[in-house]
C-alpha positions as CSV (number, residue, x, y, z in Angstrom):
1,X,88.2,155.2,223.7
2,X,90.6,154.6,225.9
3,X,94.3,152.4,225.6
4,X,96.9,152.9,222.7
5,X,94.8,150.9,219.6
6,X,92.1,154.2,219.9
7,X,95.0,156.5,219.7
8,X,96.5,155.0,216.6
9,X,93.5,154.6,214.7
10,X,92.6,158.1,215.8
11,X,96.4,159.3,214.9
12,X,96.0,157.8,211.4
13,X,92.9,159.3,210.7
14,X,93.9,162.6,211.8
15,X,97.2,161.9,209.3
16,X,94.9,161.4,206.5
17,X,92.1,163.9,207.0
18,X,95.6,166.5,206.9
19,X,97.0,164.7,204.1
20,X,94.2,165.4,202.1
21,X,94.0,169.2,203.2
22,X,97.6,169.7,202.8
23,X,97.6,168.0,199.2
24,X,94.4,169.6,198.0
25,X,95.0,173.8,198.5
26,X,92.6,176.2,197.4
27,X,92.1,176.1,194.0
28,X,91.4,179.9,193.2
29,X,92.4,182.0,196.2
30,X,94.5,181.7,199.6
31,X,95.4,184.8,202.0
32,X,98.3,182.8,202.8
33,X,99.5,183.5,199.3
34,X,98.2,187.0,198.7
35,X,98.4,188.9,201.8
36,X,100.3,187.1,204.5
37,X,103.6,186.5,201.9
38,X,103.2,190.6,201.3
39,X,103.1,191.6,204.9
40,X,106.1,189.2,206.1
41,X,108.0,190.3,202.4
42,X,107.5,193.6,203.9
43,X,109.0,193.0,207.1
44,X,112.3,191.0,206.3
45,X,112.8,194.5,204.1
46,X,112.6,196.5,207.3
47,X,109.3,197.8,207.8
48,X,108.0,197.7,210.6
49,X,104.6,196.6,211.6
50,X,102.2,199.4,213.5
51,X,105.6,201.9,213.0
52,X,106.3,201.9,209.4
53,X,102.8,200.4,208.0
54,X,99.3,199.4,208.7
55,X,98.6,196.2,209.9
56,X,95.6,195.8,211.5
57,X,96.3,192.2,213.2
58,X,97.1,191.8,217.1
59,X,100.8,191.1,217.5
60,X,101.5,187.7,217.7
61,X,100.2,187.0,214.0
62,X,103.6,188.6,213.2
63,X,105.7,185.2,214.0
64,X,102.9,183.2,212.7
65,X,103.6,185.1,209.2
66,X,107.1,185.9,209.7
67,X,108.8,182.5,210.2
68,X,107.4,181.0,206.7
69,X,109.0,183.8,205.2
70,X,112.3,183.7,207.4
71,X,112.7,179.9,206.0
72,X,111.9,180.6,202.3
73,X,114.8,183.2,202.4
74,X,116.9,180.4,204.2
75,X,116.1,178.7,200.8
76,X,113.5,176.2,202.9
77,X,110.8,175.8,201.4
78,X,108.6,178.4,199.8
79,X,106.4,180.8,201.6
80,X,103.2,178.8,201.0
81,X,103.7,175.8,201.7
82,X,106.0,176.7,205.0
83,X,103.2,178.4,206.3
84,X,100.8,175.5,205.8
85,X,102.9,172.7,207.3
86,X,103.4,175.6,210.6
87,X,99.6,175.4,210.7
88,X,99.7,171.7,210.4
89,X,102.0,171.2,213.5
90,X,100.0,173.4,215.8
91,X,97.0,171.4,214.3
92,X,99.0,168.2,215.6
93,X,99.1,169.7,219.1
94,X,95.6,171.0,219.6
95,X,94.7,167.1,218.5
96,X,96.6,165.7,220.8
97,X,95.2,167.8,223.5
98,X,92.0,167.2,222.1
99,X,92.3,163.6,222.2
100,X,93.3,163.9,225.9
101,X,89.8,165.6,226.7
102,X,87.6,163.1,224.8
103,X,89.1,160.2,226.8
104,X,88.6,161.8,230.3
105,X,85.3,163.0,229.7
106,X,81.9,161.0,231.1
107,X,79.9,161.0,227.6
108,X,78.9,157.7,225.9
109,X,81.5,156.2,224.1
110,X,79.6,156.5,221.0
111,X,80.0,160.6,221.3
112,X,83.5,160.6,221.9
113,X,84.1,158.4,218.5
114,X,81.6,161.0,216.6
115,X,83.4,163.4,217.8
116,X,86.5,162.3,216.6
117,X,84.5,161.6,213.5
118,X,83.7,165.1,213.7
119,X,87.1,166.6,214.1
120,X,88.4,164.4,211.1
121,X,85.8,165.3,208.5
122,X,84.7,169.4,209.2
123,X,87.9,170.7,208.3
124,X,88.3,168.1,205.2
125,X,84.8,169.9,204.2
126,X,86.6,173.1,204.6
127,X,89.8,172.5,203.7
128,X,90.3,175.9,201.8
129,X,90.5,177.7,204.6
130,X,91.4,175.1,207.0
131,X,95.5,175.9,206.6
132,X,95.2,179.0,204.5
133,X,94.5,181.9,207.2
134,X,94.8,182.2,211.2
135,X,91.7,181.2,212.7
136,X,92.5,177.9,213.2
137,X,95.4,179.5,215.4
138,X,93.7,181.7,217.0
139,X,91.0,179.2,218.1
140,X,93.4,176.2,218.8
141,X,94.9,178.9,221.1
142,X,91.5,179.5,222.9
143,X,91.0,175.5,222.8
144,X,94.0,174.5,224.8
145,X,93.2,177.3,227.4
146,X,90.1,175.7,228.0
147,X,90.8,172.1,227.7
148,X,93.5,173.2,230.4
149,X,91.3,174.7,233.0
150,X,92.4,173.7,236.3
151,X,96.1,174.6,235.2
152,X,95.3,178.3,235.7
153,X,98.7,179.8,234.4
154,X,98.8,177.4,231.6
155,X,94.8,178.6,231.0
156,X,95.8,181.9,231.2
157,X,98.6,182.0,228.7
158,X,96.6,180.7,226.2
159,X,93.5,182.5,226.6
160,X,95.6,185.8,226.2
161,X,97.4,184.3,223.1
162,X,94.1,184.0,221.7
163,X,93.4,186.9,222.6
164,X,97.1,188.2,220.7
165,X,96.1,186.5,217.5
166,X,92.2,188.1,217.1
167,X,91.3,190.4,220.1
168,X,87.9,189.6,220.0
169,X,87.7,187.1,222.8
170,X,89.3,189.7,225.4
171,X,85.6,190.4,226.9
172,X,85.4,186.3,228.2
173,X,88.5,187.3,230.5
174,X,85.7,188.8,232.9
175,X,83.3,185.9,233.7
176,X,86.8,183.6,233.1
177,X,88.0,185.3,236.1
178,X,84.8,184.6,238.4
179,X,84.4,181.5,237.1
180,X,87.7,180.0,238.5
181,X,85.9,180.4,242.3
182,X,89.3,180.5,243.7
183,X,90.3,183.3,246.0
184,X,90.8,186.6,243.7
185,X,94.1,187.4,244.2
186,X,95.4,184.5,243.5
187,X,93.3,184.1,240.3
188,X,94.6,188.2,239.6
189,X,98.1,187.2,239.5
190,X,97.8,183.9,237.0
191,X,95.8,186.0,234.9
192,X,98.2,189.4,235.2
193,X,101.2,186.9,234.9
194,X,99.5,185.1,231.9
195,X,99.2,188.9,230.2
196,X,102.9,189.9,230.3
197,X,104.2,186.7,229.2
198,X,102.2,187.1,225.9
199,X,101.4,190.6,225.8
200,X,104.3,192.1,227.4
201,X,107.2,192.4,225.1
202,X,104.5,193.7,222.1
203,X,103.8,196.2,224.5
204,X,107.4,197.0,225.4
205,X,108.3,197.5,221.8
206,X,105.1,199.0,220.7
207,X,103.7,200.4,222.7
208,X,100.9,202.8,221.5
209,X,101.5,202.0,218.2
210,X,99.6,198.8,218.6
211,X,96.0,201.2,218.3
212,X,96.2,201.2,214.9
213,X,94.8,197.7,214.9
214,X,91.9,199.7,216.5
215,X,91.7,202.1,214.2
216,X,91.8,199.9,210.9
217,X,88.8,197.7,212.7
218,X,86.9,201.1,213.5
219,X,86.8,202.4,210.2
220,X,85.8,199.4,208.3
221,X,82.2,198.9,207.4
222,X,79.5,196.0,206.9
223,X,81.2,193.5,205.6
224,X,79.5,191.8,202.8
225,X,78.7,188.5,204.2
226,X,78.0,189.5,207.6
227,X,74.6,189.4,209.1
228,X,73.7,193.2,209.0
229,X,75.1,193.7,205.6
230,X,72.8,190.8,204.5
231,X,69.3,192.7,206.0
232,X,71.0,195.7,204.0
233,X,70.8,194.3,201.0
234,X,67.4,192.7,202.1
235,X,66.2,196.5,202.3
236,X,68.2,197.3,199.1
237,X,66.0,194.8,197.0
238,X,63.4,197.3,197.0
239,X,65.1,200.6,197.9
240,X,67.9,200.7,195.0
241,X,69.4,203.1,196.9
242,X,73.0,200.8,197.9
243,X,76.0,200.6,195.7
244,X,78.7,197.7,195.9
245,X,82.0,198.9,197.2
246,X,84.2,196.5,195.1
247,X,87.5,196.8,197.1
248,X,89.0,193.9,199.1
249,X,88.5,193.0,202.0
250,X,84.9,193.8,203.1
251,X,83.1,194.7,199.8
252,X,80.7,196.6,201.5
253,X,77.2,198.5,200.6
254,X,77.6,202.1,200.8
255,X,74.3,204.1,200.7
256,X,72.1,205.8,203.7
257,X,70.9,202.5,204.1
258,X,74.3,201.3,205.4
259,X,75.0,204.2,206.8
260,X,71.9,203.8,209.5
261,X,72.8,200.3,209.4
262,X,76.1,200.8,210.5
263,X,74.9,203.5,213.5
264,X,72.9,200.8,214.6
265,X,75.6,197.8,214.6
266,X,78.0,200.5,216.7
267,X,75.6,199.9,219.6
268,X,74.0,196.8,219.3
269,X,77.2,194.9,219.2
270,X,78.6,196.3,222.1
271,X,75.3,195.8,224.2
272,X,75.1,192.2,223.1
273,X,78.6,191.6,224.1
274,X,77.7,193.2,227.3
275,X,74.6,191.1,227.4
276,X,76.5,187.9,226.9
277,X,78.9,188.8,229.6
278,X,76.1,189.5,232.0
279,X,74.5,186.6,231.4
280,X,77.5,184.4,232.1
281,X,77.9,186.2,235.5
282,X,74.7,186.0,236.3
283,X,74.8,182.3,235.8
284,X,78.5,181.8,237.8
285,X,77.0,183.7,240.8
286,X,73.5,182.2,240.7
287,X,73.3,179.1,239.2
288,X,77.1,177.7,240.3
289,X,77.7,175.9,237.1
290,X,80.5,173.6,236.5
291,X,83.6,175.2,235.0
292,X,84.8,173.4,232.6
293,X,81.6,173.0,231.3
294,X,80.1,176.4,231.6
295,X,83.2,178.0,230.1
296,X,82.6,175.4,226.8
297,X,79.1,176.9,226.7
298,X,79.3,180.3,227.5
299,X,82.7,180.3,224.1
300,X,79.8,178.9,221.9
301,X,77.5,181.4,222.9
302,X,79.7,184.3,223.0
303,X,81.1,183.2,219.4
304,X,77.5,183.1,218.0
305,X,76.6,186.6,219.1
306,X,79.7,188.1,217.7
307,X,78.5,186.0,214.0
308,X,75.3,187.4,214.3
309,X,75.8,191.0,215.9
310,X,78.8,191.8,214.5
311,X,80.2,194.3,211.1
312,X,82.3,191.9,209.8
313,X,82.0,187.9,209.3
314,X,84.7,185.7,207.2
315,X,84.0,181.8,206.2
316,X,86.7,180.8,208.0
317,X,84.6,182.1,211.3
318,X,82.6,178.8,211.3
319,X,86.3,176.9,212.1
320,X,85.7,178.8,215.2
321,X,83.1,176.4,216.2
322,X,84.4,173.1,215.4
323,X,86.6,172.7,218.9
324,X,84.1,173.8,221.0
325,X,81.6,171.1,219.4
326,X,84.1,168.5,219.5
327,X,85.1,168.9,223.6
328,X,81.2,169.8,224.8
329,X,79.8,167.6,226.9
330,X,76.6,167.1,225.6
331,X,75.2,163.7,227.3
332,X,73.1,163.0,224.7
333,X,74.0,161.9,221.2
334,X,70.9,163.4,219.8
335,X,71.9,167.2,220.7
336,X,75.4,166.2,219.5
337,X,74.1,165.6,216.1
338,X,72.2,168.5,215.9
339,X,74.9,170.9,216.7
340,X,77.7,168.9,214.1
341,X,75.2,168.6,211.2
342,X,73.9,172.3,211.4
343,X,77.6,173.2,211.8
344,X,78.4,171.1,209.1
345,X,75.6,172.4,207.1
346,X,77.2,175.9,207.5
347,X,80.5,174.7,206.5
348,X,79.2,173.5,203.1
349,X,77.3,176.4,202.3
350,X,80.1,179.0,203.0
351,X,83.9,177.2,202.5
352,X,83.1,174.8,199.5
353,X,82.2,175.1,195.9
354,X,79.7,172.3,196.4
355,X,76.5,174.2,196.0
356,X,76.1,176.4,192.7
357,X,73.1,178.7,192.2
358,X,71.8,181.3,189.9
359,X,71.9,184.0,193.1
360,X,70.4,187.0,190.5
361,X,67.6,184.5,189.5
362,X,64.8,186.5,190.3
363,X,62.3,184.8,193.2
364,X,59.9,186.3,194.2
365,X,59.8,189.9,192.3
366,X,61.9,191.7,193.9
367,X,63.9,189.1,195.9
368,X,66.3,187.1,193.9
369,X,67.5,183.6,194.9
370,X,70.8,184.9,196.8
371,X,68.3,185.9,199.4
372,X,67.4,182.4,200.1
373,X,70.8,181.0,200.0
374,X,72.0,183.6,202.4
375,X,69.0,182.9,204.5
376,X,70.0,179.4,204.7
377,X,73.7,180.8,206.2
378,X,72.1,182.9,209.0
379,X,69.4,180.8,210.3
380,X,70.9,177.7,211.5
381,X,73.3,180.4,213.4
382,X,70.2,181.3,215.5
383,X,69.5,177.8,215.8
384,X,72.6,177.1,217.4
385,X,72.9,180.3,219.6
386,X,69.2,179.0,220.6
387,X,70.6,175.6,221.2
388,X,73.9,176.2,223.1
389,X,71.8,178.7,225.8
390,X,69.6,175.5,226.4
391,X,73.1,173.5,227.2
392,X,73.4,172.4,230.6
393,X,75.9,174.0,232.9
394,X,77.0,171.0,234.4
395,X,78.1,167.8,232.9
396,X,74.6,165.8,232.4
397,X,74.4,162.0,233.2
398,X,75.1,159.8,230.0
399,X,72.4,158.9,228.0
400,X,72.1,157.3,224.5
């Protein structure tokens, strides 16, 4: 893949898989419109965020939202589509890192152009959330850390702006850390350098106020399309004993059902977290993996848990996966396949229209049809989880 004709075809491609996002919005709903515009509206009035009102986003979302609407009172642009074409120009830059990787890696040429392939059509599949949210921020973020490994600053800086757009992937700064094998203090001071750059003026002007993030998170309960609200519901089908919060976002279950359910989520999510964390330490101190690779395969892992284990799961999640996919390694095409058509798979089933069913029709008395559809959400997610802990650690040798 390698000399300027791959990069043009590749650039035009990428031009006309975002053409097609950009000129095709969501038809019916867009948090860009509804929520995002309200919060930044809110703030060029003077309230501020974590002071005045509740936000319960980390703190660099707030120039992600902000600028659209700093433009649209300029009188450039409007609010929607200024946020879009924002997206679109970070999307330009992790692609151009992206492209970078795939033409030093040692994989057969044939899965460097699939994934390209990959990385043109996933997000045209979900192109209703693709530019409409943050995710794709947040895990381009994560992306160029890891894509820029051996520039440990650079890695550092965008790990914790990940980290400053959804907090979730703060536990991977611990096996991160080991995983660098260079002497510690050195490796403390990129990372603690790394955390004021992005986190330090937040904190300076803050402060404190920033738990309210926390808080919002802590209260909130199963959301509906998570994993654990799905067995509630399960349970519900013969129970009856669940009612459907209709309030925005989370739509949750709220009955003793959910209530044990959500006891039980408040410590297995943690201890899975904990158990991913041990296992990738366990792994860096005994099984000396390579890092670029290991850190690739211990993201996918880590991301899976969280889908599986956690309160609260969004479509857009599955964006979360499509980097990682693209950059890994894999040696052979076969596993490659496998992990871009069950991702893909997931993609159709939960950010397009495509696939219309009678979800009340009853099944099997008393499980209606929505249980299979669901089912066929959650278990190519344990496939994968299964599949990236059989990844190698180390680049393999090429095979086709």
């Amino acid at each position: 893949m390698k000399g300027r004709r791959w990069f043009w075809l590749a650039l035009v491609g990428f031009l006309l898989s975002r053409v097609y996002i950009l000129r095709f919005p969501p038809p019916l709903y867009s948090d860009v419109f509804h929520d995002y515009r309200r919060y930044a509206a809110m703030w060029q009035d003077g309230l501020t965020p974590y002071l005045k009102h509740f936000y319960e986003y980390p703190p660099a979302t707030i120039p992600i939202l902000y600028l659209p609407e700093i433009l649209n009172r300029a009188g450039i642009g409007h609010y929607y589509e200024n946020y879009r074409a924002q997206t679109f120009a970070f999307d330009l830059i992790i692609f151009l890192f992206i492209l970078k990787t795939l033409n030093k890696l040692k994989t057969p040429a044939l899965s460097k152009k699939l994934a390209l392939a990959f990385y043109l059509v996933a997000p045209m599949v979900a192109k209703d959330f693709f530019y409409d949210g943050i995710d794709w921020a947040f895990i381009g973020s994560l992306t160029i850390a890891l894509v820029s490994w051996p520039r440990r600053l650079f890695f550092w800086i965008f790990f914790w702006l990940s980290t400053a757009i959804k907090f979730m992937t703060a536990p991977l700064a611990l096996p991160f850390f080991f995983l660098a094998k260079r002497p510690w203090f050195k490796e403390l001071k990129a990372a603690a350098l790394g955390f004021l750059i992005v986190w330090g003026l937040p904190l300076a002007i803050f402060r404190t106020s920033l738990s309210v993030m926390f808080v919002f998170h802590a209260q909130r309960g199963l959301k509906y399309a998570s994993f654990p609200s799905f067995i509630v519901e399960t349970i519900n089908y013969f129970t009856q004993t669940e009612t459907r919060f209709n309030q925005a976002p989370d739509f949750q279950l709220i009955g003793p059902v959910s209530t044990v359910a959500e006891s039980i989520v408040g410590l297995v999510f943690p201890l899975s977290i904990a158990a991913v964390l041990a296992y990738g330490l366990w792994v860096i101190l005994k099984k000396k993996p390579q890092a670029e690779v290991f850190a690739l395969k211990l993201s996918l892992i880590y991301i899976l848990t969280i889908f599986l284990t956690g309160k609260v799961f969004s479509q857009p999640f599955h964006l979360w996966l499509i980097p990682l996919i693209i950059l890994f390694p894999f040696g052979s095409v076969k596993k490659q396949l496998v992990f871009m058509l069950l991702s893909l798979w997931l993609l159709v089933i939960d950010t397009t229209p495509w696939i219309k069913l009678d979800e009340q029709k009853i099944l099997f008395d008393p499980i209606p049809l929505k249980f299979v559809a669901y089912s066929l959400r959650f278990i190519p997610m344990f496939i994968l989880l299964y599949l990236s802990f059989k990844l190698p650690n180390k680049l393999a040798p090429a095979k086709k």
